[in-house]
N, C-alpha and C positions, 0 to 999 in steps of 0.2 A: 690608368691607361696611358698609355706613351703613342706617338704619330707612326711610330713601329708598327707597333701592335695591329695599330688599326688599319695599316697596311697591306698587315699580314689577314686580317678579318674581311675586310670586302673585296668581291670579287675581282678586282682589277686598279685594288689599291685605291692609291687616291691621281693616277695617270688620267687623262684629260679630265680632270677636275678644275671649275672653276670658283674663284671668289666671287659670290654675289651681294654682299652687304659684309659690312664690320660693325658691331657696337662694342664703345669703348666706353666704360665706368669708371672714372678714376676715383671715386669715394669710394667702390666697395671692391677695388683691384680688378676686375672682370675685363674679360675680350670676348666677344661671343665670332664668330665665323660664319656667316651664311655660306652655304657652299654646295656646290652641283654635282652629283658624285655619280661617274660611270656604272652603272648597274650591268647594262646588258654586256653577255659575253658572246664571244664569235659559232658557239654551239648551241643557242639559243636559236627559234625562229628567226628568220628574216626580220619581222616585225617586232623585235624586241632586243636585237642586237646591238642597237644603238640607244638604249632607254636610260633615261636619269631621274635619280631622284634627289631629292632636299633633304638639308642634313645640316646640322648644328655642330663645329667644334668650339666649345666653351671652356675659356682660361680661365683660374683663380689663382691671386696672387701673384698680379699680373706688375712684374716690375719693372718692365721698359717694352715699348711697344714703338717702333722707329718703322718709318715711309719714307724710303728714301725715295729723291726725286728719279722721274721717270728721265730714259734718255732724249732729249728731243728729238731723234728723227724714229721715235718709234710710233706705236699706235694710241700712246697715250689716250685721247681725246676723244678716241670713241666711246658710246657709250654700251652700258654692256659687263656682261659678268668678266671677269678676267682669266685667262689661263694658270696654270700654276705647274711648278716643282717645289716640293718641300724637301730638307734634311734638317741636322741638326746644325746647329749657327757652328763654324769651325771655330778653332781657338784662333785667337789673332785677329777674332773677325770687330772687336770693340780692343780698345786701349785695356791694358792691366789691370790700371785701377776700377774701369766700368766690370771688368770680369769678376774682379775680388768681391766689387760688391752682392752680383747677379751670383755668388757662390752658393746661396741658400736655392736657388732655383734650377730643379732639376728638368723643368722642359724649356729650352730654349733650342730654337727655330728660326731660319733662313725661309723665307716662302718666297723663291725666285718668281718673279712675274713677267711670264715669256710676252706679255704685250705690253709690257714697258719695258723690259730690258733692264730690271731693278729689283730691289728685294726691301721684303716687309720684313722686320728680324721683331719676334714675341721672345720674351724671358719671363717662366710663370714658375710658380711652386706644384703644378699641377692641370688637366685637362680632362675634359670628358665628351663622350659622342652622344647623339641621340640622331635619330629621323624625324624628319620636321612635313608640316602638311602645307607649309609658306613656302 
């Protein structure tokens, strides 16, 4: 599965979706995603227009996992799950030689964080979804 993919599978993508936890493995390559994903749609009742659920995306083969610093006048500091946009990392977005190496990894990811003003960039060999009850 690809962030494509999964895009195209729920209802409203992954648009006001937030980060709510990260765990990062570095002995077994893993990044797991906590994350709060738009269910409800605008043709739904009232009362479920706006409903979220929890949801796991889970990396393996996880070769670089970078946090870049937030901007300082943004909302950093609050606490709280975070907003997001994701695509794929552009080329250009790491030096040559970090890309030659990240060449075995075919999901690699920008996850813009509209409440920092910054982006998490993932490079993995692969990823997967599930619905989570946390």
């Amino acid at each position: 599965m690809t962030l494509e993919q999964l895009e195209l599978e729920l209802p409203n993508g992954l648009h006001d979706a937030q980060i709510i936890s990260i765990e990062r493995n570095f002995e077994n390559e893993s990044l797991i995603l906590g994350v709060h994903i738009l269910v409800g749609v605008p043709d739904n009742p009232p009362e479920t227009r706006s409903e979220y659920r929890n949801a796991v995306i889970s990396f393996v083969g996880v070769k670089m996992f970078i946090v870049e610093s937030p901007d300082a006048s943004s909302a950093f500091s609050a606490p709280g799950g975070v907003w997001l946009s994701v695509g794929r990392s552009k080329p250009g977005t790491f030096s040559p030689e970090i890309e030659r190496k990240l060449a075995s990894c075919k999901e690699n990811y920008s996850f813009f964080i509209l409440d920092w003003e910054s982006s998490i960039h993932i490079a993995a060999t692969d990823m997967s979804f599930a619905w989570s009850s946390v």
